[in-house]
C-alpha positions in Angstrom: 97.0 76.1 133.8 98.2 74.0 130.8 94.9 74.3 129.3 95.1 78.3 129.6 98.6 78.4 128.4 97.3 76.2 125.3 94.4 78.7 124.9 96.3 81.8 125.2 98.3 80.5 121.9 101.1 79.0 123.8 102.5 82.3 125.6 105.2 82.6 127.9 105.2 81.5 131.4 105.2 85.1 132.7 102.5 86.3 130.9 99.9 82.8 131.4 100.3 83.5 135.4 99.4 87.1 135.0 96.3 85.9 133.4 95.6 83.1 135.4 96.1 85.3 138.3 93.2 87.7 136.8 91.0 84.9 136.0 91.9 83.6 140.0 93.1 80.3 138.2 95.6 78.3 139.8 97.8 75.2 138.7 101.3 74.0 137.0 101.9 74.6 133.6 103.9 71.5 132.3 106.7 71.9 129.9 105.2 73.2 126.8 106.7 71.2 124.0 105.9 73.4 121.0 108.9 75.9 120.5 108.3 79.2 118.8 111.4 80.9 117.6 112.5 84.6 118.9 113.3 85.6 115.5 112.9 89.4 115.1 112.5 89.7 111.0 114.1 92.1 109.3 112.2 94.9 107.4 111.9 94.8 103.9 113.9 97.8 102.2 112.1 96.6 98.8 108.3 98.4 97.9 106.1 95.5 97.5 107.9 93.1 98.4 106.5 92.1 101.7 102.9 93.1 102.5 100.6 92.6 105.6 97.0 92.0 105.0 94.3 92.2 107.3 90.4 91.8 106.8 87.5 92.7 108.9 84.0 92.7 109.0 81.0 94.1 111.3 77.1 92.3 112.1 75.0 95.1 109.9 76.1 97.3 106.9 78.2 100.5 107.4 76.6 104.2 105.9 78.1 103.2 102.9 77.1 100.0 102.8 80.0 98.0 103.3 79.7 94.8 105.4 83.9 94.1 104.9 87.2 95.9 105.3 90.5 95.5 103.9 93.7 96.7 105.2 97.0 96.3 103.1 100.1 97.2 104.7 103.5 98.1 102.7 106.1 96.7 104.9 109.3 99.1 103.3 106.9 102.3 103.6 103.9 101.6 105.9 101.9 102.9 103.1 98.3 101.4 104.0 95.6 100.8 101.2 91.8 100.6 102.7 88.8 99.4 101.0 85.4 98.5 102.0 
C-alpha cells in the first residue's frame, strides 16, 4: 500500500484505500513523511499576473496539421488563449 500511495503522488489516506480497494490491493500504509501543505492560494485580482500554462500533444497530426496544443490561462479573468 506504501508503494501505491507513493505512486498515486502521495495522496491522502482516504483516497489510497479507495483505490487500493478497486485495484483489490491490501496492506498498511506507513507514515508518509513528505508533507504537502493545505494552502488554498488566493486568486490574483491583477491581469497577467499569474498565468496557468498547459501543453498537449496527440500520436498523428490534427486536420490542420498541428501535432501540439497550448493552453494559457489568465488567473484574474479566466480568459484562455489556444494555439496549435
Amino acid at each position: 500500500m506504501t508503494t501505491l500511495h507513493d505512486m498515486l503522488g502521495h495522496a491522502g489516506e482516504y483516497a489510497s484505500r479507495l483505490t487500493a480497494n478497486y485495484w483489490k490491493t491490501t496492506g498498511k500504509i506507513s507514515r508518509c513523511e513528505l508533507r504537502i501543505p493545505n494552502k488554498v492560494i488566493a486568486r490574483s485580482n491583477v491581469l497577467g499576473e499569474r498565468l496557468y500554462i498547459d501543453i498537449s500533444s496527440i500520436k498523428s497530426k490534427a486536420l490542420g496539421g498541428s501535432k501540439f496544443w497550448l493552453l494559457i490561462i489568465d488567473d484574474a479573468t479566466d480568459f484562455c488563449w489556444n494555439f496549435f
